[in-house]
Each structure stands twice: as structure tokens, then as C-alpha cells.
N, C-alpha and C positions, 0 to 999 in steps of 0.2 A: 219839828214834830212831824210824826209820818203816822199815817194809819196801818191798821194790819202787822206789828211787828210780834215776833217770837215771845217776845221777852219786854218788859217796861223800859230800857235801854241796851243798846245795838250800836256797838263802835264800828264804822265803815273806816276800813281805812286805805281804801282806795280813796276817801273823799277826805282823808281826815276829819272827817268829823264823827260826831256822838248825836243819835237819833234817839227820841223820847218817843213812845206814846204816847197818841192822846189820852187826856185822862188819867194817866199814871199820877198817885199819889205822890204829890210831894217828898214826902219822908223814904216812900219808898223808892222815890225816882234816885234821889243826893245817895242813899247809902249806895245803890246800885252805882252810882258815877263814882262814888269814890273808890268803891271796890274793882270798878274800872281800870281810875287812875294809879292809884297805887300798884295793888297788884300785876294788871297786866300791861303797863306802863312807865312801873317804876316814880309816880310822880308823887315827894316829900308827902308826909301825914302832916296835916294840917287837922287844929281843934276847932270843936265847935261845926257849923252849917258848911264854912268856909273851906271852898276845896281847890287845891292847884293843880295846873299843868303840870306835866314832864318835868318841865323845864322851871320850874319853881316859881312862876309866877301866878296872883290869884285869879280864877276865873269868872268874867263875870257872864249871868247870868241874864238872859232877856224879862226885862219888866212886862210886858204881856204873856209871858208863861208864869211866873210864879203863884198867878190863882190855883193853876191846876196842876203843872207840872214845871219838868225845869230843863232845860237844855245847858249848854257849854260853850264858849266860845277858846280854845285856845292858840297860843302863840304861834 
């Protein structure tokens, strides 16, 4: 989670990773990551909350963000 960003998620991918605001709705965080991953990624559509890597694996999600927001971990 990073403060100050553009947008409610912000893929670095010099770091590989995917930065959340704090605060960012839940609902609106996931569609945002998934719109991420698939589109600008290419990573399988998956139903439901549940969202994949690239590379088709599920991603999991840190339990102290899911109050408020949601970050990514992938492969």
C-alpha cells in the first residue's frame, strides 16, 4: 500500500509489483487489479473475487489489507 498515488492501483513494473492506495475500496481496488491483469497483462479471466497472475496462478491476497483494500502478490 503506498500513499499519494494517481489512481487506486498503479502497476510498477520496474518493481513487479501492483501498488494499492490506502483506503481504496475493496470492490473498487479487485476490479481495478483485474482490469490490470488481464488487460494489460494478459493474465486468464477468472469468476467471481478470485484473480490470477499472468501466468495462471491464483493470487493471494494479504489478510491485513482486506479491511480496506487489497494488494497482490504474484508469481
Amino acid at each position: 500500500m503506498a500513499d499519494d498515488l494517481p489512481e487506486p492501483v498503479v502497476w510498477d513494473p520496474d518493481e513487479v509489483s501492483i501498488l494499492v492506495a490506502k483506503g481504496s475500496h475493496l470492490l473498487d481496488a479487485v476490479r481495478e487489479l483485474r482490469a490490470l491483469l488481464t488487460i494489460d497483462l494478459g493474465a486468464p479471466e477468472a469468476t467471481g473475487s478470485t484473480l490470477l497472475c499472468f501466468c495462471g496462478e491464483r493470487l493471494t491476497l494479504p489478510v491485513e489489507l482486506l479491511g480496506q483494500a487489497v494488494t497482490a502478490q504474484a508469481c
